[in-house]
C-alpha positions in Angstrom: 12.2 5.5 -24.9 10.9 4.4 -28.2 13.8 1.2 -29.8 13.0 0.0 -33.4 14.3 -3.1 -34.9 13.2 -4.5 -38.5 11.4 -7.4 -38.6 12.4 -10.3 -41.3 10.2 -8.8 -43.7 12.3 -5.5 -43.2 9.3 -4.2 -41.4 10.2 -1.6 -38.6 8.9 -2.5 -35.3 8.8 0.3 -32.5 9.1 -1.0 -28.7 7.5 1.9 -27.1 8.1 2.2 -22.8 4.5 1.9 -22.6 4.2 -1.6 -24.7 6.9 -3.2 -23.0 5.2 -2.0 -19.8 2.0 -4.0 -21.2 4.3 -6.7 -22.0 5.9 -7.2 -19.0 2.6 -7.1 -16.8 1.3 -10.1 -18.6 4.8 -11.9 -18.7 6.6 -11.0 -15.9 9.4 -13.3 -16.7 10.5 -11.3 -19.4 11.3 -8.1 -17.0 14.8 -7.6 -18.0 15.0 -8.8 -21.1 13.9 -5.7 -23.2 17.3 -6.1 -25.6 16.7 -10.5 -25.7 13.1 -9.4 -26.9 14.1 -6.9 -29.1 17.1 -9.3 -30.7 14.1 -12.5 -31.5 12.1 -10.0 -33.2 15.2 -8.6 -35.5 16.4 -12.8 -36.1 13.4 -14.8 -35.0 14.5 -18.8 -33.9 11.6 -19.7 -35.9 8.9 -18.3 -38.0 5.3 -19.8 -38.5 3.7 -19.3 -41.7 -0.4 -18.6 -41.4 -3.7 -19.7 -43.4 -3.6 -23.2 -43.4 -4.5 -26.6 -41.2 -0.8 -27.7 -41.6 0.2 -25.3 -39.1 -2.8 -24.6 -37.3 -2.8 -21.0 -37.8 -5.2 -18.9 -39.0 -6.0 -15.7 -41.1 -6.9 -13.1 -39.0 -9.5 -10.6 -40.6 -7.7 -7.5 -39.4 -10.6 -5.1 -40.3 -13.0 -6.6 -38.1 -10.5 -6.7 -35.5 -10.4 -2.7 -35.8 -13.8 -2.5 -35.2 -13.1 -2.8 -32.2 -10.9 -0.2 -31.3 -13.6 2.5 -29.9 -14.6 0.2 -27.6 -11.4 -0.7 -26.4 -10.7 3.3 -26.0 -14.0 4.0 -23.6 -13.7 0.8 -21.4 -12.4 1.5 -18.1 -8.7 2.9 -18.7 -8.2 1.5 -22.1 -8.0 -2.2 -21.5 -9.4 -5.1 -22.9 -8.7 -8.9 -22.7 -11.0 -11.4 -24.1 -11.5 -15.0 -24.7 -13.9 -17.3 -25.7 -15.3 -20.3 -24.1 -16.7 -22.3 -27.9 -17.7 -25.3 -25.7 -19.7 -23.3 -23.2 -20.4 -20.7 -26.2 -19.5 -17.8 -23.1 -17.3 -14.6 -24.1 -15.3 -13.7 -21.4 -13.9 -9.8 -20.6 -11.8 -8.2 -18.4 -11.0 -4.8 -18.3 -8.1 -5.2 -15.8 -5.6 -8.0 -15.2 -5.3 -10.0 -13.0 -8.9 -9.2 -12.0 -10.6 -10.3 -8.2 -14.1 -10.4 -8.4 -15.5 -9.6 -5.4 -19.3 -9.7 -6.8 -21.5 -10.1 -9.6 -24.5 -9.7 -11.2 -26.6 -11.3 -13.6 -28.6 -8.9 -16.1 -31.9 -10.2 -17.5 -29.9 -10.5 -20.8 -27.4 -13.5 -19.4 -24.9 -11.1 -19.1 -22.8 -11.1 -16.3 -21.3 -8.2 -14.4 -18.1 -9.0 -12.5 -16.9 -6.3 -9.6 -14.0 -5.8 -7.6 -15.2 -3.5 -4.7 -17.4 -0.5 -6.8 -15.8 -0.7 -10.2 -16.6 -3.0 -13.1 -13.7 -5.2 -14.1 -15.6 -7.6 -16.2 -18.2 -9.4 -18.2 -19.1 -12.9 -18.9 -21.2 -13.1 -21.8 -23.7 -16.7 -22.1 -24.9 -17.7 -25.1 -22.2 -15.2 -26.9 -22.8 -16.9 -30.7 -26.4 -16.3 -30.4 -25.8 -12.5 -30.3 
């Protein structure tokens, strides 16, 4: 089931089964509250504009985060959470959530290779602003 609501901006937004699927694996308190989600995004409580200190949002450079869409589509089943570590300048990814590493492995290049039983679910990448 694909729902569509317009945004404030009178922009259509679909809510596909399989995004509200994603959604509800990383915020299992909203299970249930597919119409509540859809309603906030039709008449938002609040909305934050972007770009400056005053709000401490940022402009997102939307091309270079496009880039990295055939990456996303060959790791392992399309998945792909990041965050960065800027005090310990370390990249972290996981490729499934929530991820139990069971081992790991350093590589000669300070990457670390995370596993859960045989299959990859993640890297930590040291030094990531040097590369």
């Amino acid at each position: 089931m694909i729902e569509t609501v317009l945004s404030q901006n009178a922009i259509p937004i679909r809510l596909t089964d399989e995004r509200w699927s994603h959604i509800t694996e990383e915020h299992c308190e909203l299970a249930g509250m597919r119409l509540e989600v859809l309603e906030n995004i039709a008449n938002p409580f609040k909305i934050l504009e972007g770009g400056d200190e005053e709000t401490g949002m940022v402009q997102i450079a939307v091309q270079d985060y496009l880039k990295l869409i055939p990456t996303v589509k060959h790791s392992p089943k399309g998945y792909l959470w990041s965050s960065y570590d800027s005090e310990a300048d370390v990249l972290y990814i996981n490729f499934k959530k929530p991820s139990h590493a069971t081992d790991s492995e350093l590589t000669d290049d300070d990457i670390i290779i995370r596993y859960e039983g045989e299959s990859i679910i993640g890297l930590t990448i040291l030094h990531a602003s040097k590369r």
